[in-house]
C-alpha positions in Angstrom: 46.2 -57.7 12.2 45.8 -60.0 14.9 42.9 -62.1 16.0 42.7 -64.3 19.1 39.5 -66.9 19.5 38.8 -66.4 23.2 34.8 -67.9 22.8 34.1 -71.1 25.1 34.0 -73.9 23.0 30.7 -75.3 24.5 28.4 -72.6 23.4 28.4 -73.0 19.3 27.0 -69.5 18.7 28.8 -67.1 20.8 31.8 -64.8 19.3 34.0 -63.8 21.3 37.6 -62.6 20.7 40.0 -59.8 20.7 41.2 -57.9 17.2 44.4 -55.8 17.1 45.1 -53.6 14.5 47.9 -51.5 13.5 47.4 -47.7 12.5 50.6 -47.3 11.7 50.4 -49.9 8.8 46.7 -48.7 8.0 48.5 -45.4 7.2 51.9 -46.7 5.3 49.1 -49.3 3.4 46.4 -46.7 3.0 49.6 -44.6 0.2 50.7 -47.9 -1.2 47.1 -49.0 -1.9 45.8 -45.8 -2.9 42.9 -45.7 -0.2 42.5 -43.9 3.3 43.7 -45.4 6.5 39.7 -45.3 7.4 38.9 -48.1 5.0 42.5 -50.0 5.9 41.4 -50.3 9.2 37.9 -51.3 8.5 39.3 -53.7 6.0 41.7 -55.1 9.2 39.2 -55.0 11.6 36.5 -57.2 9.3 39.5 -59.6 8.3 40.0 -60.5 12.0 35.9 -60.8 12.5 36.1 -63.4 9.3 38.8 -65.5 11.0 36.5 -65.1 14.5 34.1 -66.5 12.7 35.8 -69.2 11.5 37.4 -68.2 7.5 40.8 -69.1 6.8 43.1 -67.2 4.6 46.2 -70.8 4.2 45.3 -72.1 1.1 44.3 -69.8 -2.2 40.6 -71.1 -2.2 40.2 -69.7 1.6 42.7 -66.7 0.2 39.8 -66.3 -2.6 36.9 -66.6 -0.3 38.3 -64.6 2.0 38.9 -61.7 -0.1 35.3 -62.1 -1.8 34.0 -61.7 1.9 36.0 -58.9 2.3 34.5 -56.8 -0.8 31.3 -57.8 -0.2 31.3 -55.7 3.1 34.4 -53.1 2.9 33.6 -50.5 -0.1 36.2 -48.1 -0.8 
């Protein structure tokens, strides 16, 4: 997963940015996890929208908070 920041600095509250996933990883991930490539990708696709809006995943507390996010909004 990939996110890029592409929202003008100036204005605080807009979101703007592209997400790139890969299906081919949701799928190999989807039979190591024991889940369907459906939920891997939605789990992708919110991980990039946390780190749009500003989460980091570099130190175990944002790794923590991250993941808590993350459960909070993906259910398998």
């Amino acid at each position: 997963m990939l996110a890029f920041d592409l929202a003008d600095k100036t204005k605080s509250e807009e979101i703007s940015g592209d997400i790139i996933v890969s299906a081919d990883t949701a799928v190999r991930n989807a039979m190591l996890y024991k889940t369907t490539p459906s939920f891997e990708l939605s789990l992708y696709s919110l991980h990039g929208l946390l780190h749009l809006l500003g989460y980091k995943d570099k130190s175990l507390k944002q790794i923590k908070l991250m993941r808590k996010k993350e459960s909070e909004y993906v259910n398998p």
